[in-house]
Backbone as XML, in Angstrom:
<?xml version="1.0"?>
<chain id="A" units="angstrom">
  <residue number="1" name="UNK">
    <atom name="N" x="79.022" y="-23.340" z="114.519"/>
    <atom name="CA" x="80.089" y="-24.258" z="114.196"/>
    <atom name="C" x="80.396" y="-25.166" z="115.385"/>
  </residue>
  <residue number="2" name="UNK">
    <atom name="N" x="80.669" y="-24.923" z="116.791"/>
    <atom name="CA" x="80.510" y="-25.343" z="117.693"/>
    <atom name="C" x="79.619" y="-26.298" z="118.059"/>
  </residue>
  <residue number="3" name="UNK">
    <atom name="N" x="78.541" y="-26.360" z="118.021"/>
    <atom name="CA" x="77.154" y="-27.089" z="117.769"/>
    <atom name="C" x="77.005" y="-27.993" z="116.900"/>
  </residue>
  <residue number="4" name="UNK">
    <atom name="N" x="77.435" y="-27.823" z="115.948"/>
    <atom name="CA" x="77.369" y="-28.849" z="115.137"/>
    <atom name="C" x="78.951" y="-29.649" z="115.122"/>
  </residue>
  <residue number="5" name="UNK">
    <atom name="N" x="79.919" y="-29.064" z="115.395"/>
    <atom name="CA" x="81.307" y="-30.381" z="116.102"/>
    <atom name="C" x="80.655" y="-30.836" z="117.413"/>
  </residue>
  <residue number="6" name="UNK">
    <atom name="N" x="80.105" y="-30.377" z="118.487"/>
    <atom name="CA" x="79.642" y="-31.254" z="119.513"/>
    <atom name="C" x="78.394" y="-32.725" z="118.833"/>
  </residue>
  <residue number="7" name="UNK">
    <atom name="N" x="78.032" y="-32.132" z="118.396"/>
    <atom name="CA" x="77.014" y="-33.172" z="117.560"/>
    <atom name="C" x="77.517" y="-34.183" z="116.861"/>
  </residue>
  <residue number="8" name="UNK">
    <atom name="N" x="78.571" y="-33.772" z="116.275"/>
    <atom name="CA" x="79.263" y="-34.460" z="115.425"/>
    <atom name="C" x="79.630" y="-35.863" z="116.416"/>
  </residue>
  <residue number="9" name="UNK">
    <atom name="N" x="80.427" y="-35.298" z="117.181"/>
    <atom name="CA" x="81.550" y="-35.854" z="118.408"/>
    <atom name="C" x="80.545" y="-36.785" z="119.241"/>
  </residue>
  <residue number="10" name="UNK">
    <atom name="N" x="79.044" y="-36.366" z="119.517"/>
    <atom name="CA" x="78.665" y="-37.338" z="120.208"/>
    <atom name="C" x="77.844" y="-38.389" z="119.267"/>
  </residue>
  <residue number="11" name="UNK">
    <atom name="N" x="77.548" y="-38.084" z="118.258"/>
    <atom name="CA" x="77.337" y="-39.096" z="116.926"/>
    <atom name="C" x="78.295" y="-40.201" z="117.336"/>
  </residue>
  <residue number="12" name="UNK">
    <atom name="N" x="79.531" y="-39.580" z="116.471"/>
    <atom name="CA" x="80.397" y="-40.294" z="116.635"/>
    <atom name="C" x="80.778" y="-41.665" z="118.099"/>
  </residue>
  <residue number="13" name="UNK">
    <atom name="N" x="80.996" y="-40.574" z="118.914"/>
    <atom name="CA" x="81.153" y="-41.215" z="120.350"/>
    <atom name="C" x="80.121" y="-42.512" z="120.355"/>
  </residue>
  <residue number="14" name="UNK">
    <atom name="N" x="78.891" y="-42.217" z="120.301"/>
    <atom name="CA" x="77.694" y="-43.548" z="120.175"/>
    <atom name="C" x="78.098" y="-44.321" z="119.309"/>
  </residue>
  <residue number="15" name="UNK">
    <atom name="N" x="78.441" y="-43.914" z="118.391"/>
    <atom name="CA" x="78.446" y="-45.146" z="117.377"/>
    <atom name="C" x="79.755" y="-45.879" z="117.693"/>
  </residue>
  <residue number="16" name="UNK">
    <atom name="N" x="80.732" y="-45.055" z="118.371"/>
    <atom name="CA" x="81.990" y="-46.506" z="118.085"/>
    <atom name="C" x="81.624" y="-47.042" z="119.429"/>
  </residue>
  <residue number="17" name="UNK">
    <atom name="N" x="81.170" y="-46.973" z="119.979"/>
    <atom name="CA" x="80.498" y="-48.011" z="121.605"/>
    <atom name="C" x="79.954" y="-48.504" z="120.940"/>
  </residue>
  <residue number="18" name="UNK">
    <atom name="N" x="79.073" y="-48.515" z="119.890"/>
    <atom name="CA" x="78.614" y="-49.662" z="119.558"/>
    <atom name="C" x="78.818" y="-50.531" z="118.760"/>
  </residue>
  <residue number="19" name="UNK">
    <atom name="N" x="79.649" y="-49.990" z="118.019"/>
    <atom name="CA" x="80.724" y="-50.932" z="117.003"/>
    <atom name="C" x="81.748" y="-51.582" z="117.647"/>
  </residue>
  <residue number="20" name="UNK">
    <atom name="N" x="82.262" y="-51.141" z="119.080"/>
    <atom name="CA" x="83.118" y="-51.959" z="120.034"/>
    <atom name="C" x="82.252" y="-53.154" z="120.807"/>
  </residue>
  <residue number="21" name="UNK">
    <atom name="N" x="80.859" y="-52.756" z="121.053"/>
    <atom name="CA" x="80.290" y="-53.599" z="121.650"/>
    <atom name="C" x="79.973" y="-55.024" z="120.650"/>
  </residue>
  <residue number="22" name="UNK">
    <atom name="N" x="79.730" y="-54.460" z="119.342"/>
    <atom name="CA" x="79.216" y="-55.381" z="118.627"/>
    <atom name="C" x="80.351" y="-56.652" z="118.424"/>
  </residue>
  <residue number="23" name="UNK">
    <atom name="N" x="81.228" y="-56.297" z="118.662"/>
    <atom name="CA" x="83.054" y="-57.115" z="117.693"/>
    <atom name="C" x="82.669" y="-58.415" z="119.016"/>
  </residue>
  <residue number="24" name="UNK">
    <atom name="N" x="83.379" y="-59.273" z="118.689"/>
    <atom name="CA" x="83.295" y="-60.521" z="119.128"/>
    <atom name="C" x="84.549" y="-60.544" z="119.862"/>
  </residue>
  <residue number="25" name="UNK">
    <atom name="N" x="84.397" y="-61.066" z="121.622"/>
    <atom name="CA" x="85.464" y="-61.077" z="122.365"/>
    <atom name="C" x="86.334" y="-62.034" z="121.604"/>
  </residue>
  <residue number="26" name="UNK">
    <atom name="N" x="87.327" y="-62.038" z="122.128"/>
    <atom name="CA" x="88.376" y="-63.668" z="121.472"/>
    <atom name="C" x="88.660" y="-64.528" z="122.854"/>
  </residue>
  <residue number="27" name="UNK">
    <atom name="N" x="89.124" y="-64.132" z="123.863"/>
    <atom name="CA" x="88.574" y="-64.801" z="125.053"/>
    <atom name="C" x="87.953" y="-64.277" z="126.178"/>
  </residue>
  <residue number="28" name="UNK">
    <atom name="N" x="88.398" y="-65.070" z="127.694"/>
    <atom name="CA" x="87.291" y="-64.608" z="128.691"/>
    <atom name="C" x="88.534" y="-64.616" z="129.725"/>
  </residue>
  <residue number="29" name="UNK">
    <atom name="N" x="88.760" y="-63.823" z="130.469"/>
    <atom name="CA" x="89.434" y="-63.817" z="131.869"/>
    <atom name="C" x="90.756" y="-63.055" z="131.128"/>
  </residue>
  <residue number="30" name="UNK">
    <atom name="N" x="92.410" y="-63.188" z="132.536"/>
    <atom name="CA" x="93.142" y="-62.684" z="131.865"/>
    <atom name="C" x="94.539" y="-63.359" z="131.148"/>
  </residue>
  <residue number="31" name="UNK">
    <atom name="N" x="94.105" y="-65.277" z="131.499"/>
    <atom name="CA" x="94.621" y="-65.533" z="130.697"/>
    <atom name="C" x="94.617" y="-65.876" z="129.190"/>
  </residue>
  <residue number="32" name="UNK">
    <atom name="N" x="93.061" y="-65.274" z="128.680"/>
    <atom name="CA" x="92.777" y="-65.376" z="127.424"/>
    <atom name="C" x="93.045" y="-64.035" z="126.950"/>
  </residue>
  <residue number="33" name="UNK">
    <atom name="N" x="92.973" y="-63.336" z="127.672"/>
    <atom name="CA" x="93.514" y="-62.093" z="127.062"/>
    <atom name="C" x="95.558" y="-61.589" z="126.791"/>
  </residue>
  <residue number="34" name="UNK">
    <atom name="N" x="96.128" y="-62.462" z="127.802"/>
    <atom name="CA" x="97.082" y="-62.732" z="127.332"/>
    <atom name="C" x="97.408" y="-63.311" z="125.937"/>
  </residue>
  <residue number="35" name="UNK">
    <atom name="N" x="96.794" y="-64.671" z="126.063"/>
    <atom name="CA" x="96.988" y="-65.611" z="124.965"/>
    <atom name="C" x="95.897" y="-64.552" z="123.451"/>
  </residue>
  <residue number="36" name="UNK">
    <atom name="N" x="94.896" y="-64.509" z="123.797"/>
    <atom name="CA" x="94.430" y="-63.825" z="122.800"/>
    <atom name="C" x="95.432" y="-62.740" z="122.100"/>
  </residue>
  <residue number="37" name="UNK">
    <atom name="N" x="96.250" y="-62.259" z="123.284"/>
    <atom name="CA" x="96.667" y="-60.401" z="122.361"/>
    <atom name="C" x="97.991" y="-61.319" z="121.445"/>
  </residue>
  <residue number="38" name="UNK">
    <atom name="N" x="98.757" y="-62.380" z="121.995"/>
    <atom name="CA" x="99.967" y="-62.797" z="121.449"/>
    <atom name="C" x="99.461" y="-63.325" z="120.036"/>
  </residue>
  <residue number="39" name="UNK">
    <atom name="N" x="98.559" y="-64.152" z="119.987"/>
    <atom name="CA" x="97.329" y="-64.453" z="118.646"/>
    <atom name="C" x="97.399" y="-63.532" z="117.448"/>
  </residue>
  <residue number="40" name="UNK">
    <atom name="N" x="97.392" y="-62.330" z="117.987"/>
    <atom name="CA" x="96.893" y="-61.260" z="117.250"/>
    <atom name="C" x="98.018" y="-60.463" z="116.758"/>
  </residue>
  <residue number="41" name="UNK">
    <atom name="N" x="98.827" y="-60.450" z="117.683"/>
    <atom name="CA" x="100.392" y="-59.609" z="117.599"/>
    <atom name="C" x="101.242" y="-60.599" z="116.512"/>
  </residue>
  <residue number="42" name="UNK">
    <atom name="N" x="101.066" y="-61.417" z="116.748"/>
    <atom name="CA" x="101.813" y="-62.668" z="115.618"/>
    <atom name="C" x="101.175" y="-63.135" z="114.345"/>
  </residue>
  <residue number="43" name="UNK">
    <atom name="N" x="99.903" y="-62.538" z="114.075"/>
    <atom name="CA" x="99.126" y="-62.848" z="113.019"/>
    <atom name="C" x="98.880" y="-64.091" z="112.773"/>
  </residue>
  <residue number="44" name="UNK">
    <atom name="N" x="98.270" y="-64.957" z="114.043"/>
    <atom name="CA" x="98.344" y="-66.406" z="114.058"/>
    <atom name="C" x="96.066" y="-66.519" z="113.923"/>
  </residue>
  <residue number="45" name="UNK">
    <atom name="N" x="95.742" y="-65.181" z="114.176"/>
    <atom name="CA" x="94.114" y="-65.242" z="114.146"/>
    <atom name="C" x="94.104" y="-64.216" z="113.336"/>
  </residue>
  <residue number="46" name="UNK">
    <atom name="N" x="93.247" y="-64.751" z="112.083"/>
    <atom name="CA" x="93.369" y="-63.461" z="110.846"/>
    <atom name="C" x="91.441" y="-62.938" z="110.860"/>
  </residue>
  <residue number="47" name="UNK">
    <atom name="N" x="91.397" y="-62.452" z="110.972"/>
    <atom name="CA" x="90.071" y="-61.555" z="110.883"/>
    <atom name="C" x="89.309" y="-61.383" z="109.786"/>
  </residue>
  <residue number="48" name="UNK">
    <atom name="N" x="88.412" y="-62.141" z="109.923"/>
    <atom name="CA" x="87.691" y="-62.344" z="108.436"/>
    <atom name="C" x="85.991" y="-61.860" z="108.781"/>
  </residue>
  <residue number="49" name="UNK">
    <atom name="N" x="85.029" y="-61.387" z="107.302"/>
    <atom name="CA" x="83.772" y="-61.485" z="107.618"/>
    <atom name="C" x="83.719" y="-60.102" z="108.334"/>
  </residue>
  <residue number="50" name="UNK">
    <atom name="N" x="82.521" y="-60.341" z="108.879"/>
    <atom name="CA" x="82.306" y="-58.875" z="110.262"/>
    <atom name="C" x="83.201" y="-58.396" z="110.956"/>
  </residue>
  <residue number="51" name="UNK">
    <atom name="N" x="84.261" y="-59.403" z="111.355"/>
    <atom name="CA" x="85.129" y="-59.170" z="112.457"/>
    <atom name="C" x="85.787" y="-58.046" z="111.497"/>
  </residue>
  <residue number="52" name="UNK">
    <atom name="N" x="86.038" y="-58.272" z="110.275"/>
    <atom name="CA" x="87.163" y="-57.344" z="109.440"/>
    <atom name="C" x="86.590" y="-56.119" z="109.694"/>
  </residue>
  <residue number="53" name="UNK">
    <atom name="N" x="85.325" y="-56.094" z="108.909"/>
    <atom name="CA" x="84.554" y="-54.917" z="109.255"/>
    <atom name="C" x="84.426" y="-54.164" z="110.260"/>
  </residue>
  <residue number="54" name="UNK">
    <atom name="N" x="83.859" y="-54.686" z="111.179"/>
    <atom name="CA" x="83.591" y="-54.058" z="112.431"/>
    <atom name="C" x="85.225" y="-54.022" z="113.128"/>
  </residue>
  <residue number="55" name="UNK">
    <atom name="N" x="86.696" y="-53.990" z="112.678"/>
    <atom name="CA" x="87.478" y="-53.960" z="112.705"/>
    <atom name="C" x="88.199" y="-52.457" z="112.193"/>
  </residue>
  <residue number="56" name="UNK">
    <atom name="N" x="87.779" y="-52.462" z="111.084"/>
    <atom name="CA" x="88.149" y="-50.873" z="110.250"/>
    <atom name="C" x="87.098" y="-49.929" z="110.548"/>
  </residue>
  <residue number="57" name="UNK">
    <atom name="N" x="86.094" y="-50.305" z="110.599"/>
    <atom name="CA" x="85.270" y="-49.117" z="111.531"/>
    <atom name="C" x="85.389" y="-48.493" z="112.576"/>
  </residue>
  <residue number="58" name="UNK">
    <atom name="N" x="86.232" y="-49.254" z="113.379"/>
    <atom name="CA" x="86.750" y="-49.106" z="114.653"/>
    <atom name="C" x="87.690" y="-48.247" z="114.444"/>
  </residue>
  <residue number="59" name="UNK">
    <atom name="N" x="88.535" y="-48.404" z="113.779"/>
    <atom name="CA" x="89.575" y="-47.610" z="113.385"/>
    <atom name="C" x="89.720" y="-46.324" z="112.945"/>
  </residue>
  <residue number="60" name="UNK">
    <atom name="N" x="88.847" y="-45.749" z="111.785"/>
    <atom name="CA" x="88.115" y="-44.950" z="111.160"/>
    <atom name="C" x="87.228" y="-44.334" z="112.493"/>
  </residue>
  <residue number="61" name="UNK">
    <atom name="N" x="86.895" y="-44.509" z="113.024"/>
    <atom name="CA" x="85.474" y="-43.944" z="114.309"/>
    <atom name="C" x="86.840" y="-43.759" z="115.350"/>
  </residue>
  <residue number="62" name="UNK">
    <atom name="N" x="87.720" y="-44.207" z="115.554"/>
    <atom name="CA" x="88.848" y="-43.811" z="116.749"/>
    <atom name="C" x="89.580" y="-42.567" z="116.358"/>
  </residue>
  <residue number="63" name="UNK">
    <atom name="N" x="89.745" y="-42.651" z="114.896"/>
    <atom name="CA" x="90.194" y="-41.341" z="114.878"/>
    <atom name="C" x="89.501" y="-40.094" z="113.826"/>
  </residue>
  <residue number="64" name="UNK">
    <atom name="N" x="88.360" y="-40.779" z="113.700"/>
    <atom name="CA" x="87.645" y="-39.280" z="113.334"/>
    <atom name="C" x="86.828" y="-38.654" z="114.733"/>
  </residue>
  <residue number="65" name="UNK">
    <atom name="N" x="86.827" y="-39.215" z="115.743"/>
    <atom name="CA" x="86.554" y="-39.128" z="117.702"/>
    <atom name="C" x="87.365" y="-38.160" z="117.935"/>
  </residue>
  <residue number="66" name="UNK">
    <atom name="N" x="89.007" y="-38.308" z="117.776"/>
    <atom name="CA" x="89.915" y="-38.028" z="117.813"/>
    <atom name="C" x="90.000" y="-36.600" z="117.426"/>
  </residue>
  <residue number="67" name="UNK">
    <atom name="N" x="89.609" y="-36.612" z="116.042"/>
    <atom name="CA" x="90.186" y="-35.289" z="115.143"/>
    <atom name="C" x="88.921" y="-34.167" z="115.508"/>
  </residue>
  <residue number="68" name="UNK">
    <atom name="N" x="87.884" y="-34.853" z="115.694"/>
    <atom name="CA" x="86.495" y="-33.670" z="116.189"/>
    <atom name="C" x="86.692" y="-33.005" z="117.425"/>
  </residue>
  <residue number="69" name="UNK">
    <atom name="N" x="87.335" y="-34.234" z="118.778"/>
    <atom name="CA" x="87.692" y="-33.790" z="119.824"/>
    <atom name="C" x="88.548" y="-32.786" z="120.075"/>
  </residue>
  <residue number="70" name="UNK">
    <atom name="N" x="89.622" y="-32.736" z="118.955"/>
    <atom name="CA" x="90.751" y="-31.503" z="118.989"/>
    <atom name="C" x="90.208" y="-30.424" z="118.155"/>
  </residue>
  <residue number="71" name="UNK">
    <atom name="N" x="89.381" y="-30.639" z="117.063"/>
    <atom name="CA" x="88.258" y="-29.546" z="116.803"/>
    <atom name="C" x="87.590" y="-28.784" z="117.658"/>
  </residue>
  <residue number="72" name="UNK">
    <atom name="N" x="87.110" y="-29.299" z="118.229"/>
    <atom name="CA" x="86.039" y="-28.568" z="119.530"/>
    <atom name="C" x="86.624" y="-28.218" z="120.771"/>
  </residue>
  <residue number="73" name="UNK">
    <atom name="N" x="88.090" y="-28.627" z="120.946"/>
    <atom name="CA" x="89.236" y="-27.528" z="121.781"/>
    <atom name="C" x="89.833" y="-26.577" z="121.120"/>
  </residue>
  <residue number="74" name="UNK">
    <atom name="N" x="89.607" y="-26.622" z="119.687"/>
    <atom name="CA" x="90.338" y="-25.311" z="119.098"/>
    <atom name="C" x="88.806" y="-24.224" z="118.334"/>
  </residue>
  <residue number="75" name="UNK">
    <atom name="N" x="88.335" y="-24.304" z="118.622"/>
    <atom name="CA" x="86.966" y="-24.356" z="118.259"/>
    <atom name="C" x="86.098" y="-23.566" z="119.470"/>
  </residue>
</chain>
């Protein structure tokens, strides 16, 4: 059982690095990342296409990471 949650967990682990890598920055330095996060917090850049996607995957892969990781400490 052990063995196969570590497996699980590093499945997992690979794949959302690469579903983070894949998503498209919104800017470059840290005043785009300012301006970018206010964008996003205000729903002024709506996420369409891949971005959506590779958006809820992210999400879904953060916390099934999450729930395996506290598996395999109780485990």
């Amino acid at each position: 059982m052990h063995a196969l949650l570590i497996t699980l967990l590093v499945i997992v682990a690979i794949s959302l690095i690469v579903v983070v890598l894949l998503q498209s920055g919104s800017s470059a330095g840290l005043s785009g990342a300012i301006s970018g996060g206010a964008e996003q917090l205000f729903g002024k850049q709506k996420a369409r296409g891949l971005d959506l996607v590779l958006q809820r995957m992210t999400l879904i892969l953060v916390i099934l990471f999450f729930v395996l990781a506290i598996a395999v400490m109780k485990f």
